[in-house]
C-alpha positions, 0 to 999 in steps of 0.5 A: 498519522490519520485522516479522520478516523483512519490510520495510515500506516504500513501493513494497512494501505490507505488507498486514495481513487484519484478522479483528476479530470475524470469527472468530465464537468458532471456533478453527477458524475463526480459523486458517482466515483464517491460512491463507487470508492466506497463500493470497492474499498478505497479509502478516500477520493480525490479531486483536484481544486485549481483555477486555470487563471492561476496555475497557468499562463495561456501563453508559452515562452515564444509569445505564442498561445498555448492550447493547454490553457483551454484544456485546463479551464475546461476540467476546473471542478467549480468551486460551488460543488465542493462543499456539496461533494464533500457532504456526499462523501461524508454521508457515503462514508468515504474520505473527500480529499483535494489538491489546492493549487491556488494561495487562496484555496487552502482556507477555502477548503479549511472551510468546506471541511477536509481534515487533510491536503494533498500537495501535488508534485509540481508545487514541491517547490511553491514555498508559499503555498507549502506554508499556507497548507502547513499553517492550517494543521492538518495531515499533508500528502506530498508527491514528489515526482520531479524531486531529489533528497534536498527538495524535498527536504526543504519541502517538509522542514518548510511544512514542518515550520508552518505547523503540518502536524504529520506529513505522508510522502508519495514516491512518483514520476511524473510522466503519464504513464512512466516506463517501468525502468524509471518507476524506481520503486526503491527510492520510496524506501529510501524516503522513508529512512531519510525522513522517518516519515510514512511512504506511498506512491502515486502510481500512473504505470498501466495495471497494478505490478508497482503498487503491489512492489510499492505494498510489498516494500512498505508503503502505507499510501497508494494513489491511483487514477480512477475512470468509468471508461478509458475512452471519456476523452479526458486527459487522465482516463487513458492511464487511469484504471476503470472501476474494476480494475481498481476493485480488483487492485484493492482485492489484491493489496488487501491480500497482499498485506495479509500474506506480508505477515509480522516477519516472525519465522514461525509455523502459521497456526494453519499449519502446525498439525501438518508438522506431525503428517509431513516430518518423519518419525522413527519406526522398527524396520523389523521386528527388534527383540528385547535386550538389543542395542539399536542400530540405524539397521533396525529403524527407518525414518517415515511420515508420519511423525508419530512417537519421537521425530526423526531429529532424535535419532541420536539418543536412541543410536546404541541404547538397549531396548527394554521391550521388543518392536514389531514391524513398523511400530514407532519407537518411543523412549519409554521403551529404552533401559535408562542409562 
C-alpha cells in the first residue's frame, strides 16, 4: 500500500499528526502544523472535513438542544481553505490527509487532489458513505474504535465491492483519552491476521508507551493528536501531544524499528570482533613438554579467544603434543601429532 510515493508497511511507520479541532479557526495556524509535521518527521497531517449541519443533530433525544452542535460548527475547517492547505502541503513536501464525514465531500476532495481518505470510527457503519469513498479508488484508512471482527469486516468487503484498491486498518477506542487496560493493543495484531490487511493505531493514551507497544508488535500506521499548546481551548488539545512531544515520539519509532531488525538470530555485524575478546580459548596452564597427552590439568579457558575456542576442547583431550607449550601460550592444533 502507498500514498503518494510513500510506502506503508511494517518496520517503516507512516506517521500521520492528526490536527482535528487544533488549528482553532486560523489558517495560519493550519498551515503552521504543515510545516511543522515536516520539521519533525511525520509523514502526512490530517484535518478532518465535516459540516455540522450534517454530522449532527442540534437536538438530543429528549427534544432538548444540544450545546455540542455549537461546538462542532465552531471548528468546521471551511471548505474554501482546503485546496489552499493542500497546495501548501504539497509545496512543503508532506502528505495532506482528511477525514470526509459528509456524501458530497468525497468528490469535493477527489477534486482538491488527495491520493488517500481516512475513514473515522464512527462512520464504520455508514455504508454510503463507505461506498462513496470506495468508489473513488483510492488507498482508505479506516479506524475502528467501537467495532467488533463482523463490523469491520462488512466495513471492508463494502469498500472492497466499491473499488478501495488498498485498505489500512487503525486499532482505536474511542474515548479521549482511554484508560491503559482498554487499549488492547493485541487486537490490532489480530486485525492484521483476520484480514490480511496493513495495521496501525490511532492513539489517544497520554505520551507514547502504546505507540511504541503498537510499533513493536507490527504496525505500519500510527495516528496521533497534534497541539501547539495543550491549554488552545480546543476539544482535541488536552489529550494531544505538543510539537516536541510528537518530534520526540517520531525519534523514538524511528529507533525503535531499527532495533526491531529482520528477526535473523545472528551476530550484528558491530559485533563480531567482540567474539574474539569476549569467548574464551584454550591456553597452557604451565609450561607442557613435548610428547604429553593433554589433560584438562595442563590447559585453562580464558578470553580471549585466541588460537582455538574453548568449544574444541574435546579434540585436543587426550592427544599427544608434538611440540612443548609455555605458560600461558594458546594452543593450536598444528601443535598436535596427527592421529
Amino acid at each position: 500500500m502507498k500514498i503518494g510515493k510513500t510506502e506503508i508497511r511494517e518496520g517503516r511507520a507512516y506517521i500521520i499528526a492528526d490536527v482535528g479541532s487544533n488549528f482553532n479557526g486560523s489558517l495560519d495556524l493550519a498551515k503552521a502544523y504543515i510545516d511543522a509535521g515536516k520539521e519533525i518527521g511525520a509523514d502526512a497531517v490530517k484535518f478532518q472535513t465535516y459540516r455540522a449541519a450534517t454530522l449532527l443533530n442540534p437536538f438530543k433525544p429528549d427534544g432538548q438542544y444540544w450545546p455540542a452542535y455549537d461546538v462542532v460548527k465552531k471548528y468546521e475547517l471551511p471548505w474554501a481553505w482546503h485546496q489552499e492547505l493542500f497546495e501548501h502541503a504539497e509545496k512543503v513536501g508532506v502528505e495532506f490527509l482528511t477525514t470526509p464525514f459528509d456524501l458530497t465531500l468525497p468528490d469535493e476532495l477527489q477534486r482538491v487532489g488527495v491520493r488517500a481518505l481516512k475513514i473515522a470510527s464512527g462512520d464504520l457503519t455508514f455504508i454510503l458513505l463507505l461506498q462513496k469513498v470506495g468508489s473513488l479508488r483510492k488507498p482508505v484508512i479506516l479506524s475502528t474504535g467501537m467495532a467488533d471482527l463482523e463490523e469491520i469486516e462488512m466495513a471492508v468487503q463494502t469498500l472492497r465491492r466499491s473499488g478501495a484498491p488498498d485498505i489500512a486498518l487503525l486499532h482505536c477506542v474511542s474515548n479521549y483519552p482511554p484508560r491503559y487496560e482498554q487499549v488492547n493493543l493485541r487486537a490490532m495484531k489480530a486485525m492484521g491476521k483476520e484480514f490480511g490487511l496493513q495495521v496501525g493505531l490511532s492513539d489517544h493514551t497520554p505520551g507514547n508507551a502504546t505507540v511504541l507497544g503498537a510499533i513493536a508488535l507490527g504496525a505500519s500506521i500510527i495516528e496521533k493528536h497534534i497541539t501547539t499548546d495543550r491549554q488552545l481551548g480546543t476539544p482535541d488539545a488536552p489529550f494531544a501531544m505538543t510539537i516536541a512531544e510528537f518530534e520526540k515520539m517520531v525519534t523514538e519509532i524511528r529507533n525503535l524499528e531499527k532495533a526491531l531488525g529482520d528477526g535473523v538470530k545472528s551476530p550484528a555485524e558491530d559485533e563480531r570482533p567482540e567474539r574474539i575478546w569476549a569467548r574464551r580459548g584454550i591456553y597452557a596452564l604451565t609450561d607442557v613438554e613435548a610428547g604429553k597427552s593433554l589433560t584438562l590439568d595442563d590447559v585453562k579457558f580464558v578470553r580471549p579467544a585466541n588460537g582455538v575456542a574453548a568449544s574444541d576442547w574435546p579434540y585436543f583431550d587426550g592427544k599427544k603434543l608434538k611440540i612443548g607449550l609455555l605458560k600461558d601460550q594458546p594452543l593450536r592444533k598444528e601443535y598436535l601429532y596427527e592421529s
